[in-house]
C-alpha positions in Angstrom: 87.5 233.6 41.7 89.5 233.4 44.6 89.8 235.5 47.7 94.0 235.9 48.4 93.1 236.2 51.7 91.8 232.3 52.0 95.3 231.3 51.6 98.1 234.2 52.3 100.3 233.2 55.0 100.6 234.1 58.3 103.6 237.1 58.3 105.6 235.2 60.0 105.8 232.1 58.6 107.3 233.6 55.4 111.3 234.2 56.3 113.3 237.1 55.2 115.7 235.3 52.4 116.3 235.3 49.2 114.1 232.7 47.7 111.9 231.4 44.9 108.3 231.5 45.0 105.1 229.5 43.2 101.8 230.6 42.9 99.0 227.4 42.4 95.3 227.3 41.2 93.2 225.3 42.9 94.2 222.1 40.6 97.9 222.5 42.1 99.2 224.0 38.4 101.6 226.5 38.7 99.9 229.6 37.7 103.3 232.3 38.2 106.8 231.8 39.4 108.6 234.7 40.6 112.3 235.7 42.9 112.8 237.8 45.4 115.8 239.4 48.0 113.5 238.8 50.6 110.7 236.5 50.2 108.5 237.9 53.2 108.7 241.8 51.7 107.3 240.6 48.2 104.9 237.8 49.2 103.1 240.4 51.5 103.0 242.8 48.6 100.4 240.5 46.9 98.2 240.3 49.5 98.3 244.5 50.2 94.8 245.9 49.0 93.3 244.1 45.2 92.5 247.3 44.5 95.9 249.3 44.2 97.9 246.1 43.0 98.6 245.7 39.0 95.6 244.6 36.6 97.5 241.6 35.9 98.6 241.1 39.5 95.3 241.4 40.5 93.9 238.6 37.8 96.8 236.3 39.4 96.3 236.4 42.9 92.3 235.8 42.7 93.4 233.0 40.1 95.4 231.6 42.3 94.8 229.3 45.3 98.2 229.0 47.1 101.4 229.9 47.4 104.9 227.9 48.4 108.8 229.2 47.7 111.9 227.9 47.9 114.7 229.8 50.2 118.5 229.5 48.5 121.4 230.8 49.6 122.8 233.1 46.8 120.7 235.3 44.1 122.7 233.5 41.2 120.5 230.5 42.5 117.3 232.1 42.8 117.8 233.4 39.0 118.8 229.8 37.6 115.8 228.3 39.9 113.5 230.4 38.4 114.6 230.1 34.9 114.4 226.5 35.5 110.7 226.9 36.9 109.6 229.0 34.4 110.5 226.8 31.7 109.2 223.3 33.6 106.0 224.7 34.5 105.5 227.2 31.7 103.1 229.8 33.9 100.5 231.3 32.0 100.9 234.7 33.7 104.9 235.0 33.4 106.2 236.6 30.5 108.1 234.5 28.1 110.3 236.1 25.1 109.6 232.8 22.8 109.9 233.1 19.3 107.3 230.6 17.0 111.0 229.2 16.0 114.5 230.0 16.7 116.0 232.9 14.4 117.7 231.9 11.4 121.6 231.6 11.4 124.1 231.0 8.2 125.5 227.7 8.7 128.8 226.2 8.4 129.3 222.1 8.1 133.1 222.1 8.9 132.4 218.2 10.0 131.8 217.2 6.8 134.1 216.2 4.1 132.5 218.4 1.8 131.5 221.6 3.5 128.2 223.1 3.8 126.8 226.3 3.8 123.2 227.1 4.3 120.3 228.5 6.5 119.7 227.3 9.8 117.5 227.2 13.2 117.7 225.1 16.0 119.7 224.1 18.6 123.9 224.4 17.7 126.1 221.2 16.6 129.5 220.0 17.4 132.0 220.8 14.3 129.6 223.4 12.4 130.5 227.2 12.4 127.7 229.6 12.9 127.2 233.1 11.3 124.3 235.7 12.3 121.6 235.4 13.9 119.8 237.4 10.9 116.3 239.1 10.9 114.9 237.0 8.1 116.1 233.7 5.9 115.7 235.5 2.6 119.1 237.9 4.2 120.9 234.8 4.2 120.3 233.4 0.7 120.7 237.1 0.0 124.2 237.2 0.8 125.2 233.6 -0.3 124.0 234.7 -4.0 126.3 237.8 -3.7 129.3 235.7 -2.1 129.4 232.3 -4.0 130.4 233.7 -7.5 133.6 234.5 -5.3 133.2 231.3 -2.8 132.2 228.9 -4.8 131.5 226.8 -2.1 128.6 223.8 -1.6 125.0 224.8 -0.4 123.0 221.5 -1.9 121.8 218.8 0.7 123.3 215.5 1.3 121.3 213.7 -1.2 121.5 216.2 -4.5 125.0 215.9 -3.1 125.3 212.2 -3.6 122.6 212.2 -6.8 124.8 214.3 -8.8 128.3 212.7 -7.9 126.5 209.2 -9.4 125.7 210.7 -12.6 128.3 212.6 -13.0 126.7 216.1 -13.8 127.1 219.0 -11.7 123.9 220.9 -11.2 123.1 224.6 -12.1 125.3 226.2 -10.0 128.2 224.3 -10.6 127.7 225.5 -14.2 126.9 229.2 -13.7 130.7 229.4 -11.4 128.3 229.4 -7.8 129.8 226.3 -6.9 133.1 224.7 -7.4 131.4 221.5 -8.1 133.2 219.1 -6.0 130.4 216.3 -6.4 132.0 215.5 -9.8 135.9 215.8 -8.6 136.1 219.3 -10.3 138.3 220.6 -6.9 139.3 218.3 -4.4 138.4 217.9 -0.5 141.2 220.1 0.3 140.4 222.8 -2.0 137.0 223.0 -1.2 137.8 223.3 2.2 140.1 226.6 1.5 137.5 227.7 -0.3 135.0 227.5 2.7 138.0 228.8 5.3 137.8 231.7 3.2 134.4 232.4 3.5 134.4 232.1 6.7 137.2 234.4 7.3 135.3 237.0 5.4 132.3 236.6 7.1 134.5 236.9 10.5 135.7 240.1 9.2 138.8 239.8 7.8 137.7 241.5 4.7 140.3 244.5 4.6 143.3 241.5 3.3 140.8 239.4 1.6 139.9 243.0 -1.0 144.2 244.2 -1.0 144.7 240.4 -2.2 142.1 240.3 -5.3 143.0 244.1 -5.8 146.6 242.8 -6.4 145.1 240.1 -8.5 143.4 241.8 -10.4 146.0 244.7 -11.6 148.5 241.4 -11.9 145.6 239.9 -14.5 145.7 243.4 -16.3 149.5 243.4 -16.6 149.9 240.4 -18.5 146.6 241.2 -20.6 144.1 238.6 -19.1 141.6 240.7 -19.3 138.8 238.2 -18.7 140.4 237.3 -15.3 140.7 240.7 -14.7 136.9 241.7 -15.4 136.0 238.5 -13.1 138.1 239.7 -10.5 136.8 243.2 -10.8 133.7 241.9 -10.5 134.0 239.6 -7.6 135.1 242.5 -5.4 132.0 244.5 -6.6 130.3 241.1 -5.1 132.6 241.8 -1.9 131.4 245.3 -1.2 128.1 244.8 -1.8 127.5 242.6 1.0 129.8 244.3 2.5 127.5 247.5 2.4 124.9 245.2 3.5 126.3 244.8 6.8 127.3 248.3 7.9 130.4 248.7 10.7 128.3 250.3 13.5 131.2 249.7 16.3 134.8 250.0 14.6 136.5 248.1 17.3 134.9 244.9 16.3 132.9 244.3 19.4 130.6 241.3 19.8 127.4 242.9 21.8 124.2 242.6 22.2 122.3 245.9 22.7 118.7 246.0 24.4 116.1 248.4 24.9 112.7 248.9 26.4 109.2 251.2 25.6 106.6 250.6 27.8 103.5 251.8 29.3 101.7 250.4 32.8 100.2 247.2 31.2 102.6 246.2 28.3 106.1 246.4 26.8 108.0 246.4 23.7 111.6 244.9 23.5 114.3 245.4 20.7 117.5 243.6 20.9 120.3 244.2 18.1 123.0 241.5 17.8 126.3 243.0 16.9 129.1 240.8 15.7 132.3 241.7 14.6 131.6 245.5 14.9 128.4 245.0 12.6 124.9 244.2 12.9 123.9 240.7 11.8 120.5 240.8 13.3 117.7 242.5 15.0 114.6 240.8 16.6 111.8 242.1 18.9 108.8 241.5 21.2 105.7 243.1 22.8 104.8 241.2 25.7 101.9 241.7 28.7 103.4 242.7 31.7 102.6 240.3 34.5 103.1 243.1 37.4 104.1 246.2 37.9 107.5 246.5 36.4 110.2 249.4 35.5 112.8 249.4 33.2 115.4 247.3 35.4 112.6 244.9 36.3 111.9 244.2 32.5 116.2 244.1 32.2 116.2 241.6 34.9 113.4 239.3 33.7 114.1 239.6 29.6 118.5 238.9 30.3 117.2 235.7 32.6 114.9 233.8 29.9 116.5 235.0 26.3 119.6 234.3 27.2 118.5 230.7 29.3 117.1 229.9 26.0 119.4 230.7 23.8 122.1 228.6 25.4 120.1 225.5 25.7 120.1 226.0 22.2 123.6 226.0 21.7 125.0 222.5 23.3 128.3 223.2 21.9 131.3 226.3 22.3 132.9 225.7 18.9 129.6 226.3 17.4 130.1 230.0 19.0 128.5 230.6 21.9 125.1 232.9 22.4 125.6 234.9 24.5 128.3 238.3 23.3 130.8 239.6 25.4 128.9 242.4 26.2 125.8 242.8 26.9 124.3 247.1 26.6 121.2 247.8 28.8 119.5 251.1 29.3 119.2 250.9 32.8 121.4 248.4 35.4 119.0 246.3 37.6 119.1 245.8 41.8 121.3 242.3 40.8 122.9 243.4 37.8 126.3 241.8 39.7 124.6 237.9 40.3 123.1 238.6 36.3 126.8 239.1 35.1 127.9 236.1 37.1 125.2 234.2 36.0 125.7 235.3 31.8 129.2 234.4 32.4 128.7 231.2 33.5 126.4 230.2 30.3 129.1 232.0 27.9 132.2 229.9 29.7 134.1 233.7 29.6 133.3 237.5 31.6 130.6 238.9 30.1 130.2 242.7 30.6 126.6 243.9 31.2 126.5 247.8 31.7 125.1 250.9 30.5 127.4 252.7 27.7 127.9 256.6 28.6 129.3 258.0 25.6 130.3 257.5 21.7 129.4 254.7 19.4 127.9 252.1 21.5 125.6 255.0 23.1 124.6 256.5 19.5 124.1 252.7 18.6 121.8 252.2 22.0 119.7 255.2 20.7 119.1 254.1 17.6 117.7 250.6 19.2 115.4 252.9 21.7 114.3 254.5 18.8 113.2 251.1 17.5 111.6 250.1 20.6 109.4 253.4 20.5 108.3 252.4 17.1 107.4 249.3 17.6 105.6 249.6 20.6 103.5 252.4 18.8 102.8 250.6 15.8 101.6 247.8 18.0 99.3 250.2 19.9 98.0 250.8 16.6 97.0 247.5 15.4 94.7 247.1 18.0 94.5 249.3 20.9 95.5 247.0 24.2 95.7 243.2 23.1 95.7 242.6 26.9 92.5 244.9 27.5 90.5 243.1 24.1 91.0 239.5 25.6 90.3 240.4 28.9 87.0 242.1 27.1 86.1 239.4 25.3 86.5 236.9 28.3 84.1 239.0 30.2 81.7 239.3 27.4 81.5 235.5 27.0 80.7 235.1 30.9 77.9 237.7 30.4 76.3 236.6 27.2 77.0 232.8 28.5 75.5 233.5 32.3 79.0 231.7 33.3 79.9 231.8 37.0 83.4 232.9 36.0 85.6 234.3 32.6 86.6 231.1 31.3 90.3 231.6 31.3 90.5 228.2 29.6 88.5 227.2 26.3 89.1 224.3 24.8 87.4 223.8 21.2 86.8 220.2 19.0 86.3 220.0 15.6 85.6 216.9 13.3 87.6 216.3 9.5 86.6 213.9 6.9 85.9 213.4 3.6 82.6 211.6 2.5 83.0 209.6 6.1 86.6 208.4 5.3 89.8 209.0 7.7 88.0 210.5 10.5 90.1 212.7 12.5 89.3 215.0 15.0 91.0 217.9 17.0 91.1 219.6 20.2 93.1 223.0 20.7 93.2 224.8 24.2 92.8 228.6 24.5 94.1 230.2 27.9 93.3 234.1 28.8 92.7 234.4 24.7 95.8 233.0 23.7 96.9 229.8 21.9 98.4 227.3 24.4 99.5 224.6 21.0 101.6 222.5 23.6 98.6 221.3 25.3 97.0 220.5 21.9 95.7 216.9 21.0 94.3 214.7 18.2 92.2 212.3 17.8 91.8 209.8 15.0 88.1 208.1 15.1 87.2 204.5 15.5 83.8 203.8 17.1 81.4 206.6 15.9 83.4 207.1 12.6 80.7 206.2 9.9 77.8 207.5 12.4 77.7 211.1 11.5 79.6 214.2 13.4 77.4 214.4 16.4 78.4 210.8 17.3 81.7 211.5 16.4 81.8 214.4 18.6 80.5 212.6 21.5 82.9 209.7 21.1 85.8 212.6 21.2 84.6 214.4 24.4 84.3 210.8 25.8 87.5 210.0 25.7 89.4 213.1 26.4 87.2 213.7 29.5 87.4 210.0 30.4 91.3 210.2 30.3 91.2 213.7 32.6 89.1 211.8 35.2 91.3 208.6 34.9 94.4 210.9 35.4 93.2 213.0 38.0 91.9 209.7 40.3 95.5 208.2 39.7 97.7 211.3 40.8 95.1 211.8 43.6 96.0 208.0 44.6 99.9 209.1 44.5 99.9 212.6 45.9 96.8 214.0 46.6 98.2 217.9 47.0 98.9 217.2 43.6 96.0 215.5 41.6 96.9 217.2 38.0 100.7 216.6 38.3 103.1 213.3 37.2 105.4 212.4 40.4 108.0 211.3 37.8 108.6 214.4 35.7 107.2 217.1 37.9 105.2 218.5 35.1 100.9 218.7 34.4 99.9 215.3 32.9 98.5 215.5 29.3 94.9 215.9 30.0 94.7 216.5 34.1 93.3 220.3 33.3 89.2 220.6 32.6 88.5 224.1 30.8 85.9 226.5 31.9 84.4 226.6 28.4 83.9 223.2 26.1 83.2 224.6 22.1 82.2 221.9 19.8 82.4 222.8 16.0 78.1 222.9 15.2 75.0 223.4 16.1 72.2 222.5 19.1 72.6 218.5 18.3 77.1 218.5 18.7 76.9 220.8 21.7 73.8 218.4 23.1 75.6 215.3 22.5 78.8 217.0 24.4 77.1 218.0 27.1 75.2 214.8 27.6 78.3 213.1 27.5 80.2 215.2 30.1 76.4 214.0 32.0 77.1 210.5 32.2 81.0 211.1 33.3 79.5 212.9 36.0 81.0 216.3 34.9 79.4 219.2 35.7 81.4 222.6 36.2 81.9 222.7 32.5 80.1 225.1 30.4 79.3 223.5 26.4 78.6 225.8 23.3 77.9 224.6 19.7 79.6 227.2 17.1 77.7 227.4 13.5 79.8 228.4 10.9 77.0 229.8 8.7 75.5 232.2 10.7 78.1 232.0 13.6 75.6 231.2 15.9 76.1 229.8 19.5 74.0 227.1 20.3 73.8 225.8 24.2 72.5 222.3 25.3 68.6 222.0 24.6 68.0 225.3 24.0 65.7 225.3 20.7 67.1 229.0 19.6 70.7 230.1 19.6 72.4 232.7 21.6 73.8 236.0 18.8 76.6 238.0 19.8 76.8 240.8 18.1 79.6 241.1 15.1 81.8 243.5 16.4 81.8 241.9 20.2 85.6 241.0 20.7 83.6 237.6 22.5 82.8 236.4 19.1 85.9 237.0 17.6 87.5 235.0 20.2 85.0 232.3 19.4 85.5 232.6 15.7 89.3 232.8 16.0 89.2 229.4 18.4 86.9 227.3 15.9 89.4 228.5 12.7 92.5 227.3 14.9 90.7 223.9 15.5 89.7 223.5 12.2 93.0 224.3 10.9 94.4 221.7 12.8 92.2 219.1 12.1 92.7 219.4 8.6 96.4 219.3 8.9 95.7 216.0 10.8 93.3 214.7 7.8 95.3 215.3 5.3 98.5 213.6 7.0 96.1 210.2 7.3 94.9 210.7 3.8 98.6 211.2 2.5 100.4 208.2 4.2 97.0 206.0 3.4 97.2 207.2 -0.3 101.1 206.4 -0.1 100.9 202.5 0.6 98.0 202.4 -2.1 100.1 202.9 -4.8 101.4 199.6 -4.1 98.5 197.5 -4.0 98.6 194.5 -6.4 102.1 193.6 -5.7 102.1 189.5 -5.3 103.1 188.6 -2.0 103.2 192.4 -0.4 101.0 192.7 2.5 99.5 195.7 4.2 103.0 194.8 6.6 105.7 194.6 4.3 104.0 197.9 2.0 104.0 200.3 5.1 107.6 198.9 5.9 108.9 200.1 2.7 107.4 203.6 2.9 108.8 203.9 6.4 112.0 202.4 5.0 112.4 204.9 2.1 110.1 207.4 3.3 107.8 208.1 0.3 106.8 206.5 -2.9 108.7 208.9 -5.1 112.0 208.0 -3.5 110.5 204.4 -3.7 110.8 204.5 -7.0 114.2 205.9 -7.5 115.7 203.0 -5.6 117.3 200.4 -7.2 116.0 196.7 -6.6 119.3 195.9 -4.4 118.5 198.9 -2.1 114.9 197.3 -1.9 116.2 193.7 -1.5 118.0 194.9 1.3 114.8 195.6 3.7 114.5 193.4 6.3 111.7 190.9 4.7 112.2 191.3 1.3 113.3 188.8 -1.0 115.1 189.4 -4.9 111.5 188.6 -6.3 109.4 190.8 -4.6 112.0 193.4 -4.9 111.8 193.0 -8.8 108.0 192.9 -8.4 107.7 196.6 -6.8 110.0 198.0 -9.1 108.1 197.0 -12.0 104.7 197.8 -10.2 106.1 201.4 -9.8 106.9 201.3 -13.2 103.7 200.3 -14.6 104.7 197.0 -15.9 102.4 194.1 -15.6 103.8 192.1 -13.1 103.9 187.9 -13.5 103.2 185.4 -10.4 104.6 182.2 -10.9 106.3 180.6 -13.2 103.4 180.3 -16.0 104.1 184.5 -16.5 100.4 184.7 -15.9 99.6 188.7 -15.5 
């Protein structure tokens, strides 16, 4: 643990300018990135007595071994540098609004020839129309079954697309009236595409023409005694008001908004954002995140505006595809730059955007109601489990007690070994940092040398090579830059394995964490602490010891332990099983005359499995680079289950 006063700089030295700043640990990795009107008033605010600063402030600054900033010239420049920083170096102790993947969105293939619609996630295309975002996928597919009896537009892939047209069928939906079929020429290009304007016009919110026009249909129908058309057409706008309904006008002006608000308490806070499009609510997401100071309400404005919507539009790397960031933008509370935050939103958007607080009527019931969701959430999430922040910080401390570790090892790293009966051995190595999942920094490893020697020489053979690649990495950058030992010149960013953890656990008993920490011996590592976890009696095992170490059940320490071996087990089978799969793949071609191991893994790259392998025709086959009419015809009937002749004596 560091002492801030080994490295805080002199008062002087730090000017009074609006700046960017870094804090480093002592292997140079960026440990927090924050900004600042004037750099010299909030760097000395760090080093003011560790008592009285912020639990989380005060784990930073002891963490860290350095600091350095950047001075620029406007504050739209400090919040784009630190956005930038942020996302480059990826601090552990900055809050990030990161969702496991990007919310879903209905989307819109206007680029095709044949338009699309279906769920989505990821970043936006050029020439594809996006609706939502929505809370959940299942709201989407909700709303397409209630709008494609009267849009009976395409939602099948590319290839049931093309199947379909080649037999001449259309499939279940183009049967039951959900889709227009145009795979088997049942409407043209043209009038597909009216049919899919129309949707989109709908979802747009032109609804109030859309409803007078069917209504006129429908009495027209009734005139002339169609009564069939006219009970379809009744029907269709029951379909039309239902999802309708589903979608509620909260603002009757149509306004495009985002509204945000905040609970919190000293250590953590809960976020709820609704997205309002076209006067209604399309989606709702939310967050409870650790603070990493002492913040207020416009500190947690300023710092969730900055990365959501930095996110969000590197997501979008197209206008037409709509753009994600609203025309306004409803906050409970303005921050100290809300004026540089506008300029800065309006610069990702491409148009003014309008960040404010409402005062009165709609938009202030609406911000209510969000509050209201904030509150919830942030007391259902205090009673899960009370203070996620205070139980990892807990069970850090109670693994440096029980472990007799000079420090909390704010980084674990954990290996575990899959196999079956000795065959594809894999192995895998997740990272933990202050309790949490760090899965970028996680690796795999499949097994050569000690592969049919048992686990323990497996395991060794594991911690070999990652810890042989962190000294490698380590000597090189020190031979480039030797501030910055753990860091490639060329991208800026921590090399893959330049980091050591405090805490090495190997999945098994006294013999795997021996074998590790003998291993670690030999490299001449020594400031790393190894454990054996045994999954029977969840024991903890250290090097030579004859009897394990038992934490008690309920110790959060164990959990931690527990929840750290599960993750690296999980990933190692995942790993095994993606080995076993492809291996099991190119099997199914063995006996093929004149295939090698080559030419069989060509075709499964080529086609991408064996089932679609055996759906292709023996031109598409012939027509892989290496492949002759002969062998093409000799797969085919292998996949069959043909015999298959060699020569010309039809020997089999």
């Amino acid at each position: 643990m560091a002492d801030p006063t080994t490295y805080r700089p002199s008062p002087g030295s730090i000017p009074d300018a609006p700046g960017v700043y870094k804090f480093r640990d002592a292997t140079k990795r960026v440990v927090y990135v924050g900004k600042a009107k004037s750099l010299r008033s909030r760097l000395n605010s760090y080093f003011a007595d560790i008592t009285g600063l912020h639990p989380r402030t005060r784990q930073m600054v002891t963490t860290a071994a350095s600091v350095e900033w950047t001075v620029v010239t406007t504050e739209v420049e400090a919040l784009q540098l630190e956005y930038n920083w942020i996302k480059e170096f990826d601090p552990r102790f900055n809050v990030r609004y990161r969702d496991d993947k990007s919310y879903p969105v209905l989307a819109v293939t206007m680029n095709e020839e044949y338009p699309r619609l279906h769920v989505y996630r990821g970043p936006r295309k050029k020439g594809v129309r996006y609706f939502g975002p929505y809370a959940h996928a299942w709201a989407i597919r909700e709303t397409l079954d209630l709008l494609l009896r009267v849009f009976p537009a395409r939602t099948c892939s590319a290839g049931v697309f093309k199947r379909h047209g080649q037999i001449g069928r259309p499939c279940l939906l183009g049967y039951i009236g959900k889709c227009s079929a145009p795979c088997v020429g049942k409407v043209s290009a043209d009038e597909h595409r009216d049919i899919v304007e129309d949707f989109c016009d709908f979802l747009a919110g032109r609804t109030d023409a859309m409803i007078r026009r069917l209504e006129q249909e429908m009495a027209a129908a009734s005139e002339e005694l169609e009564f069939e058309r006219a009970a379809r057409l009744r029907d269709d706008l029951g379909a039309l008001r239902r999802a309708m309904e589903k979608q509620a006008v909260v603002l009757g002006d149509g306004t495009d908004a985002d509204v945000v608000a905040f609970a919190h308490d000293e250590l953590e806070a809960a976020v709820q954002v609704f997205h309002v499009r076209g006067g209604r609510v399309r989606g709702q997401r939310g967050w409870v995140i650790d603070k990493a100071e002492e913040m207020d309400v416009k500190d947690l404005v300023d710092h969730f505006l900055t990365q959501f919507y930095g996110e969000q539009a590197e997501r979008a790397d197209d206008p037409d595809g709509g753009s994600p960031v609203p025309r306004e933008v409803l906050v409970p509370e303005l921050p100290a730059d809300a004026e540089a935050l506008g300029e800065w939103l309006s610069g990702l958007r491409g148009s003014r955007v309008s960040l404010r607080v409402p005062q009165r009527g709609d938009k202030r019931a609406l911000a209510e109601t969000v509050t209201r969701n904030a509150g919830e959430a942030f007391t259902q999430h205090k009673l899960r489990r009370a203070g996620d922040l205070t139980a990892r910080s807990a069970a850090l401390a109670e693994l440096q007690d029980y472990l007799a570790l000079e420090t909390a090892p704010l980084r674990i790293e954990c290996v575990d070994i899959s196999h079956i009966q000795g065959s594809d051995v894999v192995a895998s190595l997740v990272v933990f940092e202050d309790g949490i999942p760090r899965k970028s920094e996680y690796r795999r490893f499949a097994l050569r040398e000690a592969a049919e020697e048992g686990d323990v020489a497996s395991i060794a053979e594991v911690v070999r090579r990652r810890f042989y690649r962190y000294l490698k990495e380590n000597a090189e950058g020190a031979a480039v830059d030797p501030d910055r030992p753990g860091i490639d010149p060329e991208t800026g960013k921590p090399r893959k394995f330049a980091y050591a953890p405090n805490l090495l656990v190997v999945d098994g008993a006294g013999p795997q964490a021996t074998a590790a920490a003998d291993v670690l011996s030999e490299l001449g590592i020594t400031d790393i602490a190894v454990v054996g976890l045994a999954k029977r009696l969840e024991e903890v095992w250290l090097p030579g010891d004859p009897d394990p170490v038992i934490l008690p059940r309920t110790s959060d320490a164990l959990y931690l332990l527990q929840r750290l071996r599960d993750e690296a087990h999980r990933f190692a089978i995942r790993y095994h099983r993606e080995k076993r799969s492809k291996r099991l793949q190119v099997s199914a071609l063995d006996g093929v005359p004149g295939l090698g191991q080559a030419r069989r893994t060509a075709l499964i790259k080529h086609f991408g499995s064996v089932k679609r392998l055996r759906e292709a025709r023996i031109e598409e086959i012939e027509a892989v680079p290496g492949f002759g009419r002969r062998t093409a015809e000799a797969v085919v009937a292998a996949l069959a289950g043909e015999p298959v002749t060699t020569g010309e004596s039809g020997t089999t």
